[in-house]
N, C-alpha and C positions, 0 to 999 in steps of 0.2 A: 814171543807170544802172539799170536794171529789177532786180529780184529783189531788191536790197539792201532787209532788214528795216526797219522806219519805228522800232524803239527807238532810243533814247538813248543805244548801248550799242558796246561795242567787239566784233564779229561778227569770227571766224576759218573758215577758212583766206581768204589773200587772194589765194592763187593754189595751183596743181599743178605739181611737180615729183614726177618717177617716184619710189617708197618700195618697190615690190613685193620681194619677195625673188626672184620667179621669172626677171626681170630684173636685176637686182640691179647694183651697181657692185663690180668684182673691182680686188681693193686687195693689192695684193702685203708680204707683213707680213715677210720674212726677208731679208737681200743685199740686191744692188744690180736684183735683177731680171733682170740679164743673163746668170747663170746659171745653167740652169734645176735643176742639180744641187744646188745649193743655194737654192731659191729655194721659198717654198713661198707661194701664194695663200687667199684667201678670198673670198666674196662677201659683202656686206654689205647693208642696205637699214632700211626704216624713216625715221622722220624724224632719224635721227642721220646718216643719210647724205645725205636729202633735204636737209635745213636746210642743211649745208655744199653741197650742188650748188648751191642758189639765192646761197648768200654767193660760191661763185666767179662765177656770173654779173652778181652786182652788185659785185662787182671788174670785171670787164671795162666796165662800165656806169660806176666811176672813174677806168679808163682812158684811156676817150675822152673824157667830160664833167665829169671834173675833182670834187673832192671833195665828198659828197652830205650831203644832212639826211633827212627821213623821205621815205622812197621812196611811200608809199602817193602822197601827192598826185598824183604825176608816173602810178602805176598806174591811177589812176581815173577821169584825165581821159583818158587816153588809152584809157581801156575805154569809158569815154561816148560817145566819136567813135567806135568802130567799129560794122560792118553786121553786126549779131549772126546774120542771117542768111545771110553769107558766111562766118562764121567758125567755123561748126559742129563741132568736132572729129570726129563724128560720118559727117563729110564724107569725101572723097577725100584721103589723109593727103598725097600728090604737090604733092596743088593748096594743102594749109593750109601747105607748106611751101615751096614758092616765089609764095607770094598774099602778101597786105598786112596782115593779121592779126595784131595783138600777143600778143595772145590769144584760145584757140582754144578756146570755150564747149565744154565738157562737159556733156552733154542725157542719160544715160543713166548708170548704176549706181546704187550708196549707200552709205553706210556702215551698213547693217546688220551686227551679230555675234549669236551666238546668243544667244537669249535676249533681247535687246536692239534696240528700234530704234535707227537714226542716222538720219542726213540722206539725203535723195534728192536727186540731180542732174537729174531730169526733171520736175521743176515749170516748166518752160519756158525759154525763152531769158537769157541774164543771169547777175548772180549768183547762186549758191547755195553755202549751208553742206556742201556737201558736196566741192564743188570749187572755191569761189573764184569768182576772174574768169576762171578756167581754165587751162590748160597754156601756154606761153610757147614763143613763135618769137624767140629773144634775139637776131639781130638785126636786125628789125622794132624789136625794146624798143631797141634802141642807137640806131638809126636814126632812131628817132621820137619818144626821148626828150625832145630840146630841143624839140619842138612842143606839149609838153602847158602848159608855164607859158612864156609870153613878158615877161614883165615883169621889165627886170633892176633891180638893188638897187648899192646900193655902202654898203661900212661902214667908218665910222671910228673908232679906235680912242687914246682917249688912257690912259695910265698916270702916276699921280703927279701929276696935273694940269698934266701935262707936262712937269716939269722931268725931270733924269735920273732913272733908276730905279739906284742902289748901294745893295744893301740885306743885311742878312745873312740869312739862310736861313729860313724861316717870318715873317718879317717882313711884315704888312700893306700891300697897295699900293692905294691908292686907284683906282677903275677905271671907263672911261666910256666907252660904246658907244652909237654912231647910227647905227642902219640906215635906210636912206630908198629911195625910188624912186629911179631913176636918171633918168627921163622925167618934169618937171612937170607938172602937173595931173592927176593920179590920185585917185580921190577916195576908196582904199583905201590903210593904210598897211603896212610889212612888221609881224610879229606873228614868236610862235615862240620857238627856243633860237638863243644866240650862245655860242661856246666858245674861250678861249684856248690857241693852240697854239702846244708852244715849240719851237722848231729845236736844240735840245741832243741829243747823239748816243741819249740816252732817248730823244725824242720826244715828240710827240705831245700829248693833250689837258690842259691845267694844271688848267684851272678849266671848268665853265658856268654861265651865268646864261639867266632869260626875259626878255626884251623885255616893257616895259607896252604899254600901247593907243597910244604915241606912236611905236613907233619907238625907244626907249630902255632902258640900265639903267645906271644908275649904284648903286656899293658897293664893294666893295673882294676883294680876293682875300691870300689867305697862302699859296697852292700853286703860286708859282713855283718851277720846280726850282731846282736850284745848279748855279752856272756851270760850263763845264769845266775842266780847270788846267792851264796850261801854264807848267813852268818855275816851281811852284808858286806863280803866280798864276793867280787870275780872270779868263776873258776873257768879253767879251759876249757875247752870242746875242740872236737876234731873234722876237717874240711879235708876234703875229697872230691878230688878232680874225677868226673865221671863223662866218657866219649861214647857217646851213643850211637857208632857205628855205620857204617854206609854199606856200597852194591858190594865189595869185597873183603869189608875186615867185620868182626863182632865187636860188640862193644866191649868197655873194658874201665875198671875203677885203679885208681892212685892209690899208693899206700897214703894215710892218712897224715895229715900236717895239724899238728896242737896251736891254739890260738886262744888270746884273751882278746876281749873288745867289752871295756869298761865303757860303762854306758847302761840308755833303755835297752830292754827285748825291743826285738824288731820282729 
């Protein structure tokens, strides 16, 4: 991908979404909206409203292709393969928006403020610090998603070294995950974060670990919640190792492991 800086370094913005005020997102702040007697508006903008537009679009991007790790991968490769010179945002806004374009290079403005240089976006085609990989046609991005990494993964996930898991509340569980290719003979292996997720009406993520240079981690976790109670017992729930992918594998879920953890909800 052109423009990207050659440091060692972690480079922002990685893309544009609208921030202006003069366009702004109008966000209805009193009632239900449906009344306009009672209802009163605002308009909003900046990256507090930007950062939420792009998190609802990478909601719809979980929607379809199911729960994600770090998106940049999947943004890069698929800025790589485009025709930077079909993608000009610059262009005929009709044609950037029913064409093929994920992203829609930005070749003009800056971040200048007074007083102050920024960034220019006309240093040529590509990335730039001042607008990223550019503006987003989301569903090109949904569309084209699954094409930027093809190589799937499967992860297996043991707890306890497999016997049951009954344990009381902060109690250490010994814990072992293997991410691997799904397709033998790869001569790359998966890398990255794995994260335990529990299905108890909390939800959501228990624990994370990294993966070494093999495809592995083995160690232990104490942050399984507590079970739910019914009839003031403990009943199960199910914990799944979930790898959330890197530049060449997709992510990929464990089959689930049952578990009690008598005790509070956490």
């Amino acid at each position: 991908m052109t423009g990207i800086p050659t440091a060692n370094s972690r480079f922002v913005p990685d893309v544009s979404v609208n921030a202006a005020d003069h366009d702004g997102y109008v966000l209805c702040l009193r009632a239900s909206c449906q009344n306009p007697a009672n209802t009163s508006f605002d308009v909003i903008s900046g990256t507090s409203a930007s950062a939420q537009a792009f998190g609802g679009i990478m909601a719809l991007v979980v929607q379809q292709k199911g729960r994600q790790g770090q998106a940049n991968y999947v943004f890069y490769k698929l800025a790589a393969a485009e025709t930077l010179s079909s993608c000009n945002a610059s262009g005929t806004p009709a044609l950037l928006a029913s064409g093929p374009c994920v992203f829609n290079d930005v070749t003009v403005g800056n971040t200048n403020i007074p007083n102050r240089a920024g960034f220019s976006a006309a240093n040529g085609p590509g990335y730039d610090e001042a607008t990223g990989l550019g503006s987003v046609n989301v569903t090109n991005l949904i569309s084209k998603w699954s094409t930027a990494i093809s190589n799937a993964s499967t992860t297996t996930l043991s707890l306890n070294h497999g016997t049951a898991v009954n344990i009381t509340h902060g109690q250490s569980v010994p814990v072992s995950i293997m991410v691997a290719a799904k397709t033998s003979g790869l001569s790359v292996v998966p890398v990255g974060d794995v994260s335990l997720i529990a299905s108890t009406s909390t939800g959501g993520g228990a624990d994370g670990f990294t993966l070494d240079g093999t495809g592995k981690f083995t160690g232990s976790t104490s942050l399984l919640p507590g079970s739910p109670v019914v009839s003031g017992n403990p009943v199960a729930y199910n914990v799944t190792a979930h790898y959330a992918g890197d530049v060449a594998f997709l992510p990929s879920d464990s089959i689930p492991v049952s578990v009690i953890v008598r005790g509070p909800l956490s």
